[in-house]
C-alpha positions, 0 to 999 in steps of 0.5 A, spaced: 500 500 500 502 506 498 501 512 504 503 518 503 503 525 506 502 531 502 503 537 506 496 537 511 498 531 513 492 527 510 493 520 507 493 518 500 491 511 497 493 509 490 489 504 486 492 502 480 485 498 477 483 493 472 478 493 468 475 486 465 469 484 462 466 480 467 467 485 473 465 491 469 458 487 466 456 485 474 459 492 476 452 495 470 448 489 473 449 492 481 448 500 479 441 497 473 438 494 481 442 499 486 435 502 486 428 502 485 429 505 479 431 499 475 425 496 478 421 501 475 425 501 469 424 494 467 416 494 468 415 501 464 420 497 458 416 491 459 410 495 460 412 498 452 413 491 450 406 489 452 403 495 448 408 493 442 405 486 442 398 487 443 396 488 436 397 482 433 396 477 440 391 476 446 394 481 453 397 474 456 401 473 451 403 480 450 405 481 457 409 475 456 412 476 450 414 484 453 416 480 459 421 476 454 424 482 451 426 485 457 429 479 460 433 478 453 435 485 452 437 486 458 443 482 459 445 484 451 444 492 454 449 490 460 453 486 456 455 493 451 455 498 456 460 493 460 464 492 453 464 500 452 467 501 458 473 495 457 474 497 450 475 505 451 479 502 459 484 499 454 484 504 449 486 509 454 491 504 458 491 503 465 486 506 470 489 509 477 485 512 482 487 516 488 484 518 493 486 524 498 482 530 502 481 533 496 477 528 493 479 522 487 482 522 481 482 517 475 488 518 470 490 514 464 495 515 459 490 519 455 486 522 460 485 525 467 479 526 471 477 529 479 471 528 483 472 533 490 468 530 496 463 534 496 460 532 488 460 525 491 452 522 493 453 516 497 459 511 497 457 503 497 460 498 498 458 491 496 463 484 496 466 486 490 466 493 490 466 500 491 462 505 489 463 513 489 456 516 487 456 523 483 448 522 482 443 518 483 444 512 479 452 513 475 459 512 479 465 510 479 467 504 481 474 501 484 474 493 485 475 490 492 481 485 489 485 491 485 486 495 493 491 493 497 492 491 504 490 497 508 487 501 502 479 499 504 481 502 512 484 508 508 479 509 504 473 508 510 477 514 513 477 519 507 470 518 506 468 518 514 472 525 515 467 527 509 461 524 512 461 518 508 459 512 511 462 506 507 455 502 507 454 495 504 448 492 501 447 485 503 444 483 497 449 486 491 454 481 490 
């Protein structure tokens, strides 16, 4: 783990992350059902469907097709945004994050990015990941298995001086 001391003496937290495709496809899954939201989501899509289906058939077998559609696009949809999200990573080279009093940074070879604390939401924590709200429904992600030893203590203490607390779903994987 890399700690360092800038000159107010606050610790920083280095995260060097890697993005794979099954992470980044279960990462899409967990922000999708993070709220009821998605719930909400999948019924109204599922809903247009019916609508869509009505015509040529009986509701039953409308609703039924709609609910069909979703339970296929769906997966299809998380499969594309976790693609995107891996494809534009490898283009951009390796992503580090690093966490400070400040706030976190994103940097790759192409690109650097800063969020402060106080545009952070919530931070959420599940078996598998971080999260690091900056709306209701869009955060950046660090995974578990990318942090090193002492790095998730660093990062509960950075988040708590900021009001944070590091709250874990138990259904989320």
């Amino acid at each position: 783990m890399e700690r360092n001391f800038d000159e107010s003496q606050s610790e920083r937290v280095t995260i060097n992350a890697t993005r794979t495709f099954s992470r980044t496809f279960l990462v899409m899954v967990q922000l999708w059902f993070s709220g009821a939201s998605g719930y909400i989501n999948i019924a109204v899509l599922a809903g247009v469907m019916t609508f869509a289906f009505h015509q040529p058939s009986h509701w039953g077998t409308a609703a039924a097709g709609g609910f069909a559609w979703v339970a296929i696009m769906l997966p299809i949809l998380f499969a594309y945004q976790a693609w995107k999200i891996v494809r534009l990573s490898r283009k951009g080279g390796p992503l580090q994050f690093e966490l400070d009093a400040e706030g976190l940074v994103c940097n790759n070879r192409s690109l650097t990015t800063q969020i402060k604390w106080p545009a952070i939401v919530r931070v959420r924590t599940t078996k598998r990941t971080i999260f690091f709200y900056v709306s209701k429904n869009a955060a950046w992600f660090i995974d578990r298995r990318d942090l090193k030893n002492g790095d998730e203590q660093v990062i509960a203490e950075l988040a708590a001086a900021h009001g944070f607390a590091m709250t874990r779903k138990a259904r989320a994987a």
